[in-house]
PyMOL Python script that loads the backbone (N, CA, C, O; Angstrom):
from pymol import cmd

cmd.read_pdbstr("""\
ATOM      1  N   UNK A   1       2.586  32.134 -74.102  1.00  0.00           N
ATOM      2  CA  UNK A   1       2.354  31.882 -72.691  1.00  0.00           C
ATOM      3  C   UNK A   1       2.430  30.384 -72.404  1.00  0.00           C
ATOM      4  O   UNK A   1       2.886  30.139 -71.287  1.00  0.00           O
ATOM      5  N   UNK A   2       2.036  29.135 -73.270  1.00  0.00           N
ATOM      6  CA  UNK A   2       2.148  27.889 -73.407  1.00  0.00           C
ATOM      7  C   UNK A   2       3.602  28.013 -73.242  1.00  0.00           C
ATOM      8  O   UNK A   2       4.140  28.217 -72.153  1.00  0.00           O
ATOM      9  N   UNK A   3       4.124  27.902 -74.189  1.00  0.00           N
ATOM     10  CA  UNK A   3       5.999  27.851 -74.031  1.00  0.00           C
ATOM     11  C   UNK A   3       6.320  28.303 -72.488  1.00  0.00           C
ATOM     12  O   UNK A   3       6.886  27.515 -71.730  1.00  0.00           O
ATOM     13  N   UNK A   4       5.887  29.758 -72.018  1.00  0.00           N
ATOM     14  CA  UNK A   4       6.557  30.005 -70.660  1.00  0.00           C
ATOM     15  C   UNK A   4       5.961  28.632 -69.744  1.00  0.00           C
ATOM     16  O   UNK A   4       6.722  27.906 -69.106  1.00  0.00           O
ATOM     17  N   UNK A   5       4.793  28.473 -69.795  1.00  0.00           N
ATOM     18  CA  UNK A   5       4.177  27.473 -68.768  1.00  0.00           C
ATOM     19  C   UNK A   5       5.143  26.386 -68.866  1.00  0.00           C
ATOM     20  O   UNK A   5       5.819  26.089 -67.881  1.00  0.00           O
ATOM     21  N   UNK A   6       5.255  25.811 -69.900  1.00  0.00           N
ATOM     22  CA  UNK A   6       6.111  24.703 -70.310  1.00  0.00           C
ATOM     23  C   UNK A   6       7.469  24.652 -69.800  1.00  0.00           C
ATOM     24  O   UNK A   6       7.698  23.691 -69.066  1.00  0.00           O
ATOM     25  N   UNK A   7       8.611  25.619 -70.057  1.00  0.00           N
ATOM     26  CA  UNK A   7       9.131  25.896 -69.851  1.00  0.00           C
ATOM     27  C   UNK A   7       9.821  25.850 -68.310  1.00  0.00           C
ATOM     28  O   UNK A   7      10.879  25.374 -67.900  1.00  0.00           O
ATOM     29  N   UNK A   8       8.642  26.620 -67.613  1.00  0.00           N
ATOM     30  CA  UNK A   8       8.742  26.559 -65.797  1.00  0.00           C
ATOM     31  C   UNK A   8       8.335  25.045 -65.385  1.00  0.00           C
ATOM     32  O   UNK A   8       9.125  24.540 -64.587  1.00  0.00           O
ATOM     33  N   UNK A   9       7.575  24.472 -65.661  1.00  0.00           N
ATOM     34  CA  UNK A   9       7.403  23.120 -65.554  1.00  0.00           C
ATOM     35  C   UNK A   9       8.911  22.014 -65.322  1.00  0.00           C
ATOM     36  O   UNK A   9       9.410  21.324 -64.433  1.00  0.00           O
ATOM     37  N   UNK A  10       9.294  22.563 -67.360  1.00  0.00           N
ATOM     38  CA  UNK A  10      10.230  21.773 -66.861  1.00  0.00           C
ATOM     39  C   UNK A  10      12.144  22.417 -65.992  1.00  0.00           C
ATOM     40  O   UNK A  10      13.285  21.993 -66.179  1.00  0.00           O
ATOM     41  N   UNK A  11      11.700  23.339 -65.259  1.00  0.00           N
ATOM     42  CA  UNK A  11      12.837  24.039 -63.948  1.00  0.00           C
ATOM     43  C   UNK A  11      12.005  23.755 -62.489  1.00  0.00           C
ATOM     44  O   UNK A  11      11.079  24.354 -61.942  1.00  0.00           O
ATOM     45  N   UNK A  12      12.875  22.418 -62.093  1.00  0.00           N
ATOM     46  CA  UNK A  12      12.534  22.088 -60.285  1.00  0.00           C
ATOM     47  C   UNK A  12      12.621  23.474 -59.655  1.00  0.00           C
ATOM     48  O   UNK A  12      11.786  24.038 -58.947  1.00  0.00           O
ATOM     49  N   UNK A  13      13.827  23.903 -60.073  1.00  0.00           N
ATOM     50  CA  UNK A  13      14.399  25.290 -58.978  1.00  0.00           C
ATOM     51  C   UNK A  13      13.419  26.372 -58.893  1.00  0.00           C
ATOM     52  O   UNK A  13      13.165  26.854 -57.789  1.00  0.00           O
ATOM     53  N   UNK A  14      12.714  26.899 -60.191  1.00  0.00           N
ATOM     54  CA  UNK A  14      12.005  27.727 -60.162  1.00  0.00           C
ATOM     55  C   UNK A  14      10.432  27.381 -59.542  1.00  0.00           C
ATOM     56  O   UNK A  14       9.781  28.133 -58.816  1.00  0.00           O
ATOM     57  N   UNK A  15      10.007  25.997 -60.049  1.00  0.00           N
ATOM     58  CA  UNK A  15       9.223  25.722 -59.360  1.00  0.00           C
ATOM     59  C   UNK A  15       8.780  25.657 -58.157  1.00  0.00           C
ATOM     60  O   UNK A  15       7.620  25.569 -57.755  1.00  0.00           O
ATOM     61  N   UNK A  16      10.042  25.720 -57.434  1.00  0.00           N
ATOM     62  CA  UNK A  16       9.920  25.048 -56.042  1.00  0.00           C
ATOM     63  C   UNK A  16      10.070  26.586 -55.784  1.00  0.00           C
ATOM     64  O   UNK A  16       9.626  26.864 -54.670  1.00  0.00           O
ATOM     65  N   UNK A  17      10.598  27.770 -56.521  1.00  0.00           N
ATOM     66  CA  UNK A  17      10.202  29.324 -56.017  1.00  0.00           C
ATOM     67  C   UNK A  17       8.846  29.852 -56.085  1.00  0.00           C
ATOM     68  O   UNK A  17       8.294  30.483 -55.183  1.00  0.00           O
ATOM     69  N   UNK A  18       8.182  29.448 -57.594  1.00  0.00           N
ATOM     70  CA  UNK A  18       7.045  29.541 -57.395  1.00  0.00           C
ATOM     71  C   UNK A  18       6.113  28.685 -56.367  1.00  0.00           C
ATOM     72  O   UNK A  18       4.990  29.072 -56.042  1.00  0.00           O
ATOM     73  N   UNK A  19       6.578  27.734 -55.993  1.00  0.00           N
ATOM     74  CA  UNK A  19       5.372  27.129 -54.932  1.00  0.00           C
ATOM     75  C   UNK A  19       5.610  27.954 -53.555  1.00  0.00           C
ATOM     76  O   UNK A  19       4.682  28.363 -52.858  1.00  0.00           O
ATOM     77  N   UNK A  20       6.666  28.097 -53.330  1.00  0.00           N
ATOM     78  CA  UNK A  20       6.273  28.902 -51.808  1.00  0.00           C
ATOM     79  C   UNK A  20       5.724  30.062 -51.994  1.00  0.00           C
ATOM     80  O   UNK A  20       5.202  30.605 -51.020  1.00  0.00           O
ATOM     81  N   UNK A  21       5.712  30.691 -53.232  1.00  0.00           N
ATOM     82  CA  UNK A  21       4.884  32.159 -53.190  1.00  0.00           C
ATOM     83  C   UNK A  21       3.313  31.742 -53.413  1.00  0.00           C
ATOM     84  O   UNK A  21       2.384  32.299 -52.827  1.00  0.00           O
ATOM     85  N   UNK A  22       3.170  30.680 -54.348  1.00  0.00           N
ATOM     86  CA  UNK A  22       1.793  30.807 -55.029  1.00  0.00           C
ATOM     87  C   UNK A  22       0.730  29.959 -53.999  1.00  0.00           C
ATOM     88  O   UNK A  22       0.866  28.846 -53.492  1.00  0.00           O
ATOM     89  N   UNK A  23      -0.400  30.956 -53.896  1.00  0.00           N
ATOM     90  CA  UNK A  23      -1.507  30.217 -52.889  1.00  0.00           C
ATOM     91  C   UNK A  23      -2.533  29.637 -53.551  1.00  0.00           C
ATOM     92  O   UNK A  23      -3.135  28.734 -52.971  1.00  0.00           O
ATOM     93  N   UNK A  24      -2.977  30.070 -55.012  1.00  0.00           N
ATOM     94  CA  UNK A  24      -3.788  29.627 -55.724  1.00  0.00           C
ATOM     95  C   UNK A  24      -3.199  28.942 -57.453  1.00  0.00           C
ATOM     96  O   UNK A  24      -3.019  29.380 -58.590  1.00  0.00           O
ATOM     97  N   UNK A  25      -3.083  27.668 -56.726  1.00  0.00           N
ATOM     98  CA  UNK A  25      -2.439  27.221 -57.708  1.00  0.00           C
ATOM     99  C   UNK A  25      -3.201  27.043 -59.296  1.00  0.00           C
ATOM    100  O   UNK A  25      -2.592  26.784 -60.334  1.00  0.00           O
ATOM    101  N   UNK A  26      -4.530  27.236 -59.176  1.00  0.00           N
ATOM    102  CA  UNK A  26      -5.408  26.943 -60.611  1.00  0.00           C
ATOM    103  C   UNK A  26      -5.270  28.163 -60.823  1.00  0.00           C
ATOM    104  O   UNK A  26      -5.488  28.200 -62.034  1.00  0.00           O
ATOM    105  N   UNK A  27      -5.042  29.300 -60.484  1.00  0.00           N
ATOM    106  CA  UNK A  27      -5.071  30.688 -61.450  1.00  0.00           C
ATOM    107  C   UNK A  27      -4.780  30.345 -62.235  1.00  0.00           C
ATOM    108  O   UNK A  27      -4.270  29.228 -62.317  1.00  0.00           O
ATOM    109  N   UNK A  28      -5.018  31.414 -63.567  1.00  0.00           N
ATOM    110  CA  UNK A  28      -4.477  31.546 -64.759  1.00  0.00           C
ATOM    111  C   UNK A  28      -3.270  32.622 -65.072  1.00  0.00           C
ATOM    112  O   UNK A  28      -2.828  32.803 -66.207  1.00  0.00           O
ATOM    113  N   UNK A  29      -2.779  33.342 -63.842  1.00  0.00           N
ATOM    114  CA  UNK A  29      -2.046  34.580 -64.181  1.00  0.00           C
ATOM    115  C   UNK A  29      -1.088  34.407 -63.125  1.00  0.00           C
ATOM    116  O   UNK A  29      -1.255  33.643 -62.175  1.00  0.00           O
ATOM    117  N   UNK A  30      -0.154  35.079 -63.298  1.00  0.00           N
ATOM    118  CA  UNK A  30       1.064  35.404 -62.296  1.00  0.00           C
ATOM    119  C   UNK A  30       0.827  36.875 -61.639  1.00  0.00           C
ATOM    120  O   UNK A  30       0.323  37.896 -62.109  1.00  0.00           O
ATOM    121  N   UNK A  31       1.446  36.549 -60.238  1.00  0.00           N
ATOM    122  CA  UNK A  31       1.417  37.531 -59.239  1.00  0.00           C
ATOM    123  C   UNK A  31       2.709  38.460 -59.835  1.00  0.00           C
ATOM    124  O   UNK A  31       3.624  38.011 -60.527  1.00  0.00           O
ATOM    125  N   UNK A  32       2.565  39.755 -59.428  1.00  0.00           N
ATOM    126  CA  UNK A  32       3.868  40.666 -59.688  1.00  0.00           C
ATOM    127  C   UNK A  32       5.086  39.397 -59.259  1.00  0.00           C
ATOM    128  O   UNK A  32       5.730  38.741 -60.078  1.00  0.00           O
ATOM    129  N   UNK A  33       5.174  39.282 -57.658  1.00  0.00           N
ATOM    130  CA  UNK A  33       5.999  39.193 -56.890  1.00  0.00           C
ATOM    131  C   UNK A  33       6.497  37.228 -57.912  1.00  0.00           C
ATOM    132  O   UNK A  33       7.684  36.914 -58.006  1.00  0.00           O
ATOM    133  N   UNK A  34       5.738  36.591 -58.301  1.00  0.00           N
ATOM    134  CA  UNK A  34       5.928  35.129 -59.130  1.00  0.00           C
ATOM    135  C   UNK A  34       6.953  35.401 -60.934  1.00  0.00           C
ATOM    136  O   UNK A  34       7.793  34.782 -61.587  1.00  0.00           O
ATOM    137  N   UNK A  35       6.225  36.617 -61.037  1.00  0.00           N
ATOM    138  CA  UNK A  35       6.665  37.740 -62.347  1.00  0.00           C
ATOM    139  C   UNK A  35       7.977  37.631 -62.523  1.00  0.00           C
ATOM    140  O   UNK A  35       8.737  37.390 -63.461  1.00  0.00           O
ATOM    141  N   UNK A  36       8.093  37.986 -60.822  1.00  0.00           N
ATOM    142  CA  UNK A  36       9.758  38.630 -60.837  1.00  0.00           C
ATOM    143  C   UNK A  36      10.303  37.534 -60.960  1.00  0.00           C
ATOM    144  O   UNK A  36      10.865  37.274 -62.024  1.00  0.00           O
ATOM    145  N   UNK A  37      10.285  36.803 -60.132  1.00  0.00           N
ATOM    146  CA  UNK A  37      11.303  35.617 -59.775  1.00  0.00           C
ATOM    147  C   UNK A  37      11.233  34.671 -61.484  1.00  0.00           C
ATOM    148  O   UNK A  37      12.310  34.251 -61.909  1.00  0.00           O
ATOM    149  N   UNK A  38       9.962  34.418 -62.316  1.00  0.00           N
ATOM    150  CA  UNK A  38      10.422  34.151 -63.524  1.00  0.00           C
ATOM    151  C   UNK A  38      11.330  34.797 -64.318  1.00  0.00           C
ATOM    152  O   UNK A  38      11.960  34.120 -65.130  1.00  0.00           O
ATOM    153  N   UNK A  39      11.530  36.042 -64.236  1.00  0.00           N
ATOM    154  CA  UNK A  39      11.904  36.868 -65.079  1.00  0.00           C
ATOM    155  C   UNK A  39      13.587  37.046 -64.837  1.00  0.00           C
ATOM    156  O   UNK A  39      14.435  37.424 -65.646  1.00  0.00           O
ATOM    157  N   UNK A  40      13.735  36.652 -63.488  1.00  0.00           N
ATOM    158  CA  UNK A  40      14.760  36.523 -62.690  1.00  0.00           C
ATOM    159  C   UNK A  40      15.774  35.501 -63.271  1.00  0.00           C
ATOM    160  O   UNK A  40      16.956  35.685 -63.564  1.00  0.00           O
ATOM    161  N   UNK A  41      14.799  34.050 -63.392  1.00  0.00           N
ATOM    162  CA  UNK A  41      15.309  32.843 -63.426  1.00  0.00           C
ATOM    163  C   UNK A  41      15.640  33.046 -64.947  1.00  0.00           C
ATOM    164  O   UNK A  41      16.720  32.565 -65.289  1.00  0.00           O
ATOM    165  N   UNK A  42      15.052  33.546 -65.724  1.00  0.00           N
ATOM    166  CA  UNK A  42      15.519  33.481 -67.406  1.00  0.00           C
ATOM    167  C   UNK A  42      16.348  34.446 -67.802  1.00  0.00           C
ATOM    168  O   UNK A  42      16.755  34.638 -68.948  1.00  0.00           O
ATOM    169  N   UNK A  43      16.738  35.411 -66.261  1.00  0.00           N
ATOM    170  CA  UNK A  43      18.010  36.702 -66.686  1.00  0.00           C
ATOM    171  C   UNK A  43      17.006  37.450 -68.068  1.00  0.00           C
ATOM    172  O   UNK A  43      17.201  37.261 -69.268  1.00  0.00           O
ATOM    173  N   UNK A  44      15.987  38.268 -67.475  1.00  0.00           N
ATOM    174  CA  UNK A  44      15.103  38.886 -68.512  1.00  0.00           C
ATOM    175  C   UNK A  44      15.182  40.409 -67.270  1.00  0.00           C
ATOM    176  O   UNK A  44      14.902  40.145 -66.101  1.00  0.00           O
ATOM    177  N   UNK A  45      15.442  41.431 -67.513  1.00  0.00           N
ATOM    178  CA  UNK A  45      15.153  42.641 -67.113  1.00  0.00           C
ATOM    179  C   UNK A  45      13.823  43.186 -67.621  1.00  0.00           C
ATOM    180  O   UNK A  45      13.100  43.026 -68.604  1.00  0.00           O
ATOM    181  N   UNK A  46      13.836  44.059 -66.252  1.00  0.00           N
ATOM    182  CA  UNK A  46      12.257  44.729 -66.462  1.00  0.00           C
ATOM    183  C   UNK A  46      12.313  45.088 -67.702  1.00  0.00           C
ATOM    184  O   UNK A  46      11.670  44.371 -68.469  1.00  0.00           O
ATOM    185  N   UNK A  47      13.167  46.427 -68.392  1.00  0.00           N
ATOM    186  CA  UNK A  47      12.790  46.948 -69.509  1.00  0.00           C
ATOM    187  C   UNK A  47      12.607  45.786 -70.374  1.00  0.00           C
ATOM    188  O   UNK A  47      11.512  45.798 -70.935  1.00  0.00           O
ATOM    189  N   UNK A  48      13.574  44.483 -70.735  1.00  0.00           N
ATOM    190  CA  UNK A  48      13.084  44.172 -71.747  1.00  0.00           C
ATOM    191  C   UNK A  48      12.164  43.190 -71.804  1.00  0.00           C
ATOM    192  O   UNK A  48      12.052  42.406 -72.746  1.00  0.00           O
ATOM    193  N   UNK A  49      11.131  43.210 -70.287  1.00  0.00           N
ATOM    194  CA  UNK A  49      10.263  42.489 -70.373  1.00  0.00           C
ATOM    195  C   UNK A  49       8.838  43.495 -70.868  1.00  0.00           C
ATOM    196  O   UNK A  49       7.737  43.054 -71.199  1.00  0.00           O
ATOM    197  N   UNK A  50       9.241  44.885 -70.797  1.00  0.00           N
ATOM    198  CA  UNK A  50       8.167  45.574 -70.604  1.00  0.00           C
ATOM    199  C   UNK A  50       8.465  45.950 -72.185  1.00  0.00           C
ATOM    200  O   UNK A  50       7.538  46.668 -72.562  1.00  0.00           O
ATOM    201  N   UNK A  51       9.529  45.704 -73.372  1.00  0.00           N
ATOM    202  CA  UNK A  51       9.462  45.836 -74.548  1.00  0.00           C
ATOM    203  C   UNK A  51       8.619  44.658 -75.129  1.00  0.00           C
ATOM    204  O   UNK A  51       8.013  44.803 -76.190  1.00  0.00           O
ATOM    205  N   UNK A  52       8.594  43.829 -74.630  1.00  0.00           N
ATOM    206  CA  UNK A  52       7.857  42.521 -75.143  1.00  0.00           C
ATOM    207  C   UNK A  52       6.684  42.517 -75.920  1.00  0.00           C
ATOM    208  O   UNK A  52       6.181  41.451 -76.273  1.00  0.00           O
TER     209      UNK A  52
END
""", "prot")
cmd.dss("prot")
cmd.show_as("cartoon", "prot")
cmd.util.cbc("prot")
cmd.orient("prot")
């Protein structure tokens, strides 16, 4: 989960997707709808996120 954090950090593009969705920026977890759009940005499909 370090690596993903890391990771999105260093992508402006995705970041700047996650900031218009995210309202609470100190959470510790991702929203479904933040989920997607990571999962999106790394070309990861549901199934083989849900094999993980």
């Amino acid at each position: 989960m370090q690596l993903l954090r890391k990771e999105i950090k260093l992508s402006p593009e995705l970041n700047s997707k996650l900031d218009e969705l995210t309202r609470n920026k100190r959470a510790h977890y991702y929203t479904h709808k933040e989920l997607e759009i990571i999962l999106e940005h790394f070309c990861i499909c549901q199934e083989e996120f849900e094999g993980l």
